[in-house]
TORPA-4810 file (N, C-alpha, C, O; in nm, 3 decimals):
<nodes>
NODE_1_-5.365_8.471_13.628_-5.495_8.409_13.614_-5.484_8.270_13.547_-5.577_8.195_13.573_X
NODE_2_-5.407_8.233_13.483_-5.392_8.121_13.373_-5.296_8.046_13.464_-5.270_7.930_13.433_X
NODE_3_-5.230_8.106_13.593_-5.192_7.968_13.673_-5.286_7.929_13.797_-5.269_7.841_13.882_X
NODE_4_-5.399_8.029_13.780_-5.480_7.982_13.866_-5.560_7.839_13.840_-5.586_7.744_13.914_X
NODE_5_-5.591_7.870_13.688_-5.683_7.800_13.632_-5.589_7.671_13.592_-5.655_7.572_13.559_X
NODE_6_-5.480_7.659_13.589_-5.412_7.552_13.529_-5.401_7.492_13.702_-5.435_7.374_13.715_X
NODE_7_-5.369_7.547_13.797_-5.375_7.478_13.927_-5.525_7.391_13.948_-5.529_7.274_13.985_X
NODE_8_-5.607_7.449_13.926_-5.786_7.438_13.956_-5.811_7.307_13.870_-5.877_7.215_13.918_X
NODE_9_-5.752_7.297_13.734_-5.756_7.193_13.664_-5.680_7.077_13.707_-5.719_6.961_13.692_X
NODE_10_-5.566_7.113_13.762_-5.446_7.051_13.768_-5.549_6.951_13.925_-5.566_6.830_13.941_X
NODE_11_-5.594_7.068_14.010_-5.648_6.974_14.149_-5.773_6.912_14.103_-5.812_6.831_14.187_X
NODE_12_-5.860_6.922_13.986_-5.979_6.873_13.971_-5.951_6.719_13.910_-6.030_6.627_13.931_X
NODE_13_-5.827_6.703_13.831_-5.790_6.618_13.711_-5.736_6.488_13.894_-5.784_6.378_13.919_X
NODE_14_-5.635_6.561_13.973_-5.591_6.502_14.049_-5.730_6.415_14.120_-5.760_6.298_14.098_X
NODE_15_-5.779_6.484_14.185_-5.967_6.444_14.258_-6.054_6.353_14.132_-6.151_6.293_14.177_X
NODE_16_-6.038_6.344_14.040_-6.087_6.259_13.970_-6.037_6.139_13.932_-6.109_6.041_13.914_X
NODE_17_-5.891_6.138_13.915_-5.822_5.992_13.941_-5.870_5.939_14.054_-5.958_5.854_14.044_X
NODE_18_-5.817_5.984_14.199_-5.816_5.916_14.281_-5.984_5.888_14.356_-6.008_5.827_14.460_X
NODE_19_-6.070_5.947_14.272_-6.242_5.872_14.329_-6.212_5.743_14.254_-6.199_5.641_14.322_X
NODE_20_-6.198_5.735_14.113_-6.168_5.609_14.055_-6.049_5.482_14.101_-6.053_5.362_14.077_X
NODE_21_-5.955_5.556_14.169_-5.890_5.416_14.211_-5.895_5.303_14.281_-5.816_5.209_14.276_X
NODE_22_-5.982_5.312_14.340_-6.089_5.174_14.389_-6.148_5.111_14.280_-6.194_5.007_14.329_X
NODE_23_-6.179_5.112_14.141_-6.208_5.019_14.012_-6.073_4.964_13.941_-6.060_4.894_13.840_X
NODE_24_-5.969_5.022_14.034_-5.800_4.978_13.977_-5.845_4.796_13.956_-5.927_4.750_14.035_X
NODE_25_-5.793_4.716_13.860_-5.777_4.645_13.874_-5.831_4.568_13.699_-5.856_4.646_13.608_X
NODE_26_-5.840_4.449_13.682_-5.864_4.342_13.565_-5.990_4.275_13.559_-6.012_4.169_13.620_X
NODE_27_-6.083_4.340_13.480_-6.235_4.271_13.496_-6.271_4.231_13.383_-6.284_4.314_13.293_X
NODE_28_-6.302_4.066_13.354_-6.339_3.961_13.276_-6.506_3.938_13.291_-6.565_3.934_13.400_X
NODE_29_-6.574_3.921_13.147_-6.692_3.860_13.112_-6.658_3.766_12.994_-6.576_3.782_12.903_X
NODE_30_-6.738_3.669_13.021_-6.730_3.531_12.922_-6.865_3.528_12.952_-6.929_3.541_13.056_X
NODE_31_-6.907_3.496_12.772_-7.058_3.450_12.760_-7.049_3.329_12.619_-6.932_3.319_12.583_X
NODE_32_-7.105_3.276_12.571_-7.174_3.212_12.478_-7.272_3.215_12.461_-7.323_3.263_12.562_X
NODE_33_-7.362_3.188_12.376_-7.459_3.116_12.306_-7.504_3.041_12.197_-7.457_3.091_12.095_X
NODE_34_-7.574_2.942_12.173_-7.592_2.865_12.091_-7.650_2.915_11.968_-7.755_2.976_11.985_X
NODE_35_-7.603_2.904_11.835_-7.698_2.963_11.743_-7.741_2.899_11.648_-7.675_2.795_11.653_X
NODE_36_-7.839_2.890_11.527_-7.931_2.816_11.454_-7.814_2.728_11.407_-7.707_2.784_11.384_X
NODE_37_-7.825_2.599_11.393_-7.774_2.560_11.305_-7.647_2.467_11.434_-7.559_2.387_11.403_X
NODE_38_-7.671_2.501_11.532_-7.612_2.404_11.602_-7.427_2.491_11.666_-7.352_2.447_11.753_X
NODE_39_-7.417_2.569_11.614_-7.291_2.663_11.636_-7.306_2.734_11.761_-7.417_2.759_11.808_X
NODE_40_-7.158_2.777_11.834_-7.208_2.803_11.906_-7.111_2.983_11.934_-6.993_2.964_11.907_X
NODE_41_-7.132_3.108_11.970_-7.093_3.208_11.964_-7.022_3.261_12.102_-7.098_3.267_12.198_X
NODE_42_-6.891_3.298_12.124_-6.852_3.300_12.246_-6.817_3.466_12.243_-6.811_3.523_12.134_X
NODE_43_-6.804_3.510_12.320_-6.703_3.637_12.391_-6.687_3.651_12.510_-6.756_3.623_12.608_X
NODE_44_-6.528_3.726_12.485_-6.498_3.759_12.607_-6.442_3.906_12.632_-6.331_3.951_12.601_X
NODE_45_-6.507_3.946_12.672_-6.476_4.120_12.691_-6.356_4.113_12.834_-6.373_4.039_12.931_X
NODE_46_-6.224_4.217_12.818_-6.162_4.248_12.931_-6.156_4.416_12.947_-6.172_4.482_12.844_X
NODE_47_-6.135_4.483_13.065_-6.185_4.600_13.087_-6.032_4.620_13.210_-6.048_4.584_13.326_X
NODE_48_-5.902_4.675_13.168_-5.778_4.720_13.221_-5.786_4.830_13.263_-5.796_4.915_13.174_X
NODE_49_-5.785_4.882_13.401_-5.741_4.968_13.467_-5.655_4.988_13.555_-5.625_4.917_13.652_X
NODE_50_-5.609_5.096_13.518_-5.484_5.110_13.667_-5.461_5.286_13.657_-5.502_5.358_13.566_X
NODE_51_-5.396_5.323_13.758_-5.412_5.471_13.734_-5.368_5.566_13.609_-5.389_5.683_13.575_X
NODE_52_-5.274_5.421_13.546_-5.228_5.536_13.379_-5.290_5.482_13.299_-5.267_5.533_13.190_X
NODE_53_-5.369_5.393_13.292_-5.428_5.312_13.161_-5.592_5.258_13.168_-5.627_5.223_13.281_X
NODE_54_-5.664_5.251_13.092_-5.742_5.205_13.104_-5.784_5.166_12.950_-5.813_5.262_12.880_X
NODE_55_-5.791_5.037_12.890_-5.800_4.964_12.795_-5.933_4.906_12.820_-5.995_4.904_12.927_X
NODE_56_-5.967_4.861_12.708_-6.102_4.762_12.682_-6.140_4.685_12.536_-6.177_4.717_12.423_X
NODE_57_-6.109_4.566_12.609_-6.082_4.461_12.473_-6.226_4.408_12.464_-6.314_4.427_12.548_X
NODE_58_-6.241_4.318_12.311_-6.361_4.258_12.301_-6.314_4.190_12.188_-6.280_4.240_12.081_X
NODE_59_-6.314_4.017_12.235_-6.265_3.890_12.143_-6.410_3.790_12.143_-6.507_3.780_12.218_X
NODE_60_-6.362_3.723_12.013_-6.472_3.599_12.039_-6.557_3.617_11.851_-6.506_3.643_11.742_X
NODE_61_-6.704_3.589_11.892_-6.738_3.539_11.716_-6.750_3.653_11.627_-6.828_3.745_11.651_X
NODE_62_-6.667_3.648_11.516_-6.654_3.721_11.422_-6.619_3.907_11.476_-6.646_4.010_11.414_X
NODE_63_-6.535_3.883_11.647_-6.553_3.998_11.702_-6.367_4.063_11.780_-6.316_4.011_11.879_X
NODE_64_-6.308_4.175_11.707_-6.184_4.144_11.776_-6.175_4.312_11.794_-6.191_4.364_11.684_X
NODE_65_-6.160_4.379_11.866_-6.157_4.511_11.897_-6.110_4.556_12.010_-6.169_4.516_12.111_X
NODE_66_-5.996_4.647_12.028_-5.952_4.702_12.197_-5.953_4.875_12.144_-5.920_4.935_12.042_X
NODE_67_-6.018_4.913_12.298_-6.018_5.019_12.271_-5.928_5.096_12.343_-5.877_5.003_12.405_X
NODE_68_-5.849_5.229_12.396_-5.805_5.281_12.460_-5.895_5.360_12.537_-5.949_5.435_12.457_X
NODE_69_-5.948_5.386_12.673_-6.056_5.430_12.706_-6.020_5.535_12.852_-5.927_5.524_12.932_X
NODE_70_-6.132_5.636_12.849_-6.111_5.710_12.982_-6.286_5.655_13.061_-6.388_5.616_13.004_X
NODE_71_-6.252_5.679_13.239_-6.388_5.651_13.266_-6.412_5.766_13.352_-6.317_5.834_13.389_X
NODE_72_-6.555_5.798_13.393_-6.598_5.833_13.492_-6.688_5.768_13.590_-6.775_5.691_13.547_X
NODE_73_-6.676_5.793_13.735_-6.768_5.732_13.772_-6.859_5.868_13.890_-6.836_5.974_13.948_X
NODE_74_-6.973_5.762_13.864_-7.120_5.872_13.915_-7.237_5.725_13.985_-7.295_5.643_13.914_X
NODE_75_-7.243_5.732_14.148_-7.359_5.706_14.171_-7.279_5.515_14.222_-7.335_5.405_14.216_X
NODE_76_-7.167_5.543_14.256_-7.159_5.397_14.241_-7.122_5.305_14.112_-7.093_5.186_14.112_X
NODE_77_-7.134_5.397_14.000_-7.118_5.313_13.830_-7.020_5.395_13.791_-6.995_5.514_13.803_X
NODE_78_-6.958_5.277_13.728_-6.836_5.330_13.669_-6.859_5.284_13.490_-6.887_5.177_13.435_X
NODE_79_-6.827_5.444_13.431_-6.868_5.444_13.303_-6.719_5.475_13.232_-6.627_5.536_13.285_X
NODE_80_-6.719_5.425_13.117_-6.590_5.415_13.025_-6.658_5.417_12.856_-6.752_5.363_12.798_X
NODE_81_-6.532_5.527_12.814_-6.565_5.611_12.656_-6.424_5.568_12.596_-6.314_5.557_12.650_X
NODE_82_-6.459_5.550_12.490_-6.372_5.586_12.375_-6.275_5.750_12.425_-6.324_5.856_12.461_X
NODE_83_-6.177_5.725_12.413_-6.073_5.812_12.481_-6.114_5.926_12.351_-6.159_6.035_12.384_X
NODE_84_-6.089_5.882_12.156_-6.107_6.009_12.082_-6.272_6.022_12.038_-6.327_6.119_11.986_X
NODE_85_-6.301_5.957_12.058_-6.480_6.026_12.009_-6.550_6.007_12.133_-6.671_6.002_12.108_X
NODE_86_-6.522_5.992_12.280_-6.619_5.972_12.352_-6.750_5.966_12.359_-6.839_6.039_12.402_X
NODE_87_-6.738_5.794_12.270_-6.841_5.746_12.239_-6.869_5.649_12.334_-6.771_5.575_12.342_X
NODE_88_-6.984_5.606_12.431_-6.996_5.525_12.578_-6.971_5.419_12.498_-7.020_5.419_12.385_X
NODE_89_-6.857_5.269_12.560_-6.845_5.164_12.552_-6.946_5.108_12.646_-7.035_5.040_12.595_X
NODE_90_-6.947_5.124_12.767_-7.060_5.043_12.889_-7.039_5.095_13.012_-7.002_5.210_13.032_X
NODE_91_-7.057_5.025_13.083_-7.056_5.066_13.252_-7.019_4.930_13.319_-7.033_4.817_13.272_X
NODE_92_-6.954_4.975_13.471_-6.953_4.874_13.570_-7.023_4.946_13.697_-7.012_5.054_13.754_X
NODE_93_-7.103_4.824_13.710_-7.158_4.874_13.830_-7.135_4.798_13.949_-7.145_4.685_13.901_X
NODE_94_-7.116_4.784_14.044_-7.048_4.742_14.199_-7.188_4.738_14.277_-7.252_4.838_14.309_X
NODE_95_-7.232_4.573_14.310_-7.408_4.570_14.334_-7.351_4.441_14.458_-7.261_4.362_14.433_X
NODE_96_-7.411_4.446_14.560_-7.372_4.332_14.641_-7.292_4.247_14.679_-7.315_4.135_14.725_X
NODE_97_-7.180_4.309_14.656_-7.045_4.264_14.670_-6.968_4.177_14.487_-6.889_4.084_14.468_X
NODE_98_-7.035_4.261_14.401_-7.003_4.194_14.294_-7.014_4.286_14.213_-7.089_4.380_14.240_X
NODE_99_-6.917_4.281_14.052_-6.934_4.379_13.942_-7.031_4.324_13.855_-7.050_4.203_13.846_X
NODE_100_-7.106_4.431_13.777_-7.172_4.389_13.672_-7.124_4.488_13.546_-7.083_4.604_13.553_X
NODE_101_-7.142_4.410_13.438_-7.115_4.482_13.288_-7.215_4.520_13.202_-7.295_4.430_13.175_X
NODE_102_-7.235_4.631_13.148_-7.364_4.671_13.090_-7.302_4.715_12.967_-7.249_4.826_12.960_X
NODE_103_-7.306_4.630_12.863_-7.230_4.719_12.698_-7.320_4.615_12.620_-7.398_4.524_12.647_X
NODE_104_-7.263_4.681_12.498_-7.325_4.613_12.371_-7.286_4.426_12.385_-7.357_4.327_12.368_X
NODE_105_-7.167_4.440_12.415_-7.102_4.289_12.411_-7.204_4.195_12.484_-7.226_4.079_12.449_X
NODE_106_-7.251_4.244_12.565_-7.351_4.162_12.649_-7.418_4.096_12.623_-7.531_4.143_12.620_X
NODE_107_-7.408_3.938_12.584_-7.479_3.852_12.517_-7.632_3.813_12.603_-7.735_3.790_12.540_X
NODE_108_-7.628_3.811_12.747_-7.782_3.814_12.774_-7.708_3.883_12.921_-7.602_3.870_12.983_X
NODE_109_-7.866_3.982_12.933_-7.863_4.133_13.023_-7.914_4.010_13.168_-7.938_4.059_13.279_X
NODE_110_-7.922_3.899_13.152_-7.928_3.849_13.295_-7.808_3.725_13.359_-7.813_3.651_13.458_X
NODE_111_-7.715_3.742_13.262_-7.586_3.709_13.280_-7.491_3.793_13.274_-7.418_3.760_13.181_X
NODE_112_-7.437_3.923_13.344_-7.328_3.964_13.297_-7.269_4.023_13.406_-7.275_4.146_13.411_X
NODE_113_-7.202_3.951_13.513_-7.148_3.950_13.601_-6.974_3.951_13.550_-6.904_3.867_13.493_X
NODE_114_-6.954_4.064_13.591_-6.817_4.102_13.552_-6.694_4.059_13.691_-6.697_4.109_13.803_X
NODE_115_-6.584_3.940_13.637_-6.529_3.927_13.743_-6.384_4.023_13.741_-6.314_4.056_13.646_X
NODE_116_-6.370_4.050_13.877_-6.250_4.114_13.887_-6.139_4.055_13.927_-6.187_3.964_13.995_X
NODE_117_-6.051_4.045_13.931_-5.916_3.952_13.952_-5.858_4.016_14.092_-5.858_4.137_14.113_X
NODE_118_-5.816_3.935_14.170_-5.779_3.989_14.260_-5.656_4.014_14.290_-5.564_3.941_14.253_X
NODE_119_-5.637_4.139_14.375_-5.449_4.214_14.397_-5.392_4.208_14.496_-5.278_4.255_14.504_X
</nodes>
């Protein structure tokens, strides 16, 4: 019974990589904005995938953090957690021939066109 269930896992874990390997690849957001006083605040979030890794960095003002991350995706969106507290970092979503980024980093929700690098 326990190699049934380790097979069942073993084919579910397999079927869940490979829906995701079509988001394989290196996706960049760069934003700024200007703030009081004439300064001005930049980031740049990167989001690494490939079938053994999936990383997610976040550089820029007063901001330096990478996380190690797992994703799922549902509906067309691809969502990514904190690998030990699966806590949601954001989503990519795939809209008209283009990615978009939906996280905290998101300096304005009508700029955040996530580019992907091409392979």
């Amino acid at each position: 019974m326990i190699v049934f269930y380790s097979l069942l896992f073993l084919a579910f874990s397999t079927q869940t990589l490979a829906q995701t390997d079509k988001w394989n690849g290196t996706y960049h957001y760069y934003s700024s904005e200007e703030l009081p006083g004439g300064n001005v605040a930049t980031i740049e979030s990167i989001l690494t995938l490939t079938p053994k890794k999936c990383e997610y960095s976040i550089a820029g003002f007063q901001v330096d953090k990478s996380y190690i991350c797992k994703v799922k995706e549902k509906n067309n969106e691809l969502y990514f957690f904190k690998v030990q507290s699966g806590e949601k970092l954001g989503k990519v979503i795939f809209k008209k021939g283009k990615y978009y980024l939906y996280s905290d980093e998101v300096l304005d929700s009508k700029d955040n066109l996530f580019f992907k690098n091409k392979q």
